[in-house]
C-alpha positions in Angstrom: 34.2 -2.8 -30.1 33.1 -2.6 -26.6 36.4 -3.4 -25.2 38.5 -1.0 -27.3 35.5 2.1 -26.3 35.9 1.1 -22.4 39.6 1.0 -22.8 40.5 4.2 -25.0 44.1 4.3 -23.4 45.1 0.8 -24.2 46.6 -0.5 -27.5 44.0 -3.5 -27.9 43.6 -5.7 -30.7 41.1 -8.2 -31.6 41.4 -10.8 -34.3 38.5 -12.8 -35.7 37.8 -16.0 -37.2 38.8 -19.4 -36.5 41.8 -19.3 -33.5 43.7 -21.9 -35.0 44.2 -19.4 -38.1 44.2 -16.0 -36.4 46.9 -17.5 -34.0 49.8 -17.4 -36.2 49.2 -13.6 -37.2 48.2 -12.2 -34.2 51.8 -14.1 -33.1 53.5 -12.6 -36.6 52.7 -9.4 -35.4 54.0 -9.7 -31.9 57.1 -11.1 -33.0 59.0 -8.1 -32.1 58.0 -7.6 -29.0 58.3 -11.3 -27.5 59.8 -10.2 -24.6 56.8 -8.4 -23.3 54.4 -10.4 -21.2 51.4 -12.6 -23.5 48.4 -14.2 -21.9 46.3 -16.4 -23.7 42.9 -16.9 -22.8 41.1 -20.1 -24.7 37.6 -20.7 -24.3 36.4 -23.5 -26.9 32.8 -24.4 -28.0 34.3 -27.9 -27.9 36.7 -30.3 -29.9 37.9 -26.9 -32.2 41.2 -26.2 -30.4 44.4 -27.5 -32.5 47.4 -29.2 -31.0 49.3 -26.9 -33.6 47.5 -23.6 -31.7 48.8 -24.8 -28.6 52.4 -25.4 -29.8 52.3 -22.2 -31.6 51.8 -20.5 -28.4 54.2 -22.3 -26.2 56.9 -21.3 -28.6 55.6 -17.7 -29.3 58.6 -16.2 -26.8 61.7 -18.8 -27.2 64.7 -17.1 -28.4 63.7 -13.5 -26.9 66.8 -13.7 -24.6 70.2 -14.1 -26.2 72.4 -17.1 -25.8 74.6 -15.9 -23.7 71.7 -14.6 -20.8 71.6 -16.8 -17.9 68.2 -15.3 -17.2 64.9 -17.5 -17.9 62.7 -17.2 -21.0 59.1 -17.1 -19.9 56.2 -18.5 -21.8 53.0 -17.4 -22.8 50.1 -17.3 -20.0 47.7 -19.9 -21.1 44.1 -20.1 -19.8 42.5 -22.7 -20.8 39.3 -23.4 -20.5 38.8 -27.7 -20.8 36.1 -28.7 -22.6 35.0 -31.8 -20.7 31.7 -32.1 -22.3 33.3 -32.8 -25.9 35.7 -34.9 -24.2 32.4 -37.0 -22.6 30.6 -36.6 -25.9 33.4 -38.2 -27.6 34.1 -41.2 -25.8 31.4 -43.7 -25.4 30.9 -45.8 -22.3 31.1 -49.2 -24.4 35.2 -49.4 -25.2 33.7 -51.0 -28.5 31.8 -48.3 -29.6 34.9 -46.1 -29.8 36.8 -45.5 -32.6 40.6 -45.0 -33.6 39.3 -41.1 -34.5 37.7 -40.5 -31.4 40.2 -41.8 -29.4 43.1 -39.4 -31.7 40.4 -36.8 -31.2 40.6 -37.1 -27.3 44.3 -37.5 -26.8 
């Protein structure tokens, strides 16, 4: 990979395929090191992203601290880029030309 060659020094990892699978193991494997700090960057084509992705990575870090810590947990640095054309695409100008689906689709 390009990154990895201009980056020799770094531990870098890339995992493939279809986010809203590769999510929960690239989080698996960072389980034991929660406390560290995580930045997400999401770039979709469109529609692709799942609610579930995004939950996933909000509760990636909870529980890192232990009960009895009054300091703050943080969360997971999200970028994400909004895909406002498949939001446009999705919903039609006439209200009656949009369906139940689209309208789950969008919220």
């Amino acid at each position: 990979m390009q990154l990895r060659s201009g980056y020799p020094d770094r531990d870098i990892k890339v995992y493939g395929g279809d986010c809203n699978a590769a999510i929960r193991t690239a989080l698996e494997e960072l389980a034991d090191i929660r406390w560290a700090p995580a930045f997400a960057f999401i770039d979709p084509d469109g529609m692709e992203v799942a609610w579930e992705t995004l939950v996933a990575l909000a509760n990636h870090k909870h529980g890192y601290r232990s009960a009895t810590s009054n300091k703050p947990e943080y969360k997971v640095e999200l970028w994400m880029l909004f895909p406002t054309s498949g939001v446009v695409r999705t919903l039609a100008l006439d209200p009656d030309k949009v369906s139940a689906g689209d309208i789950e689709r969008a919220n």
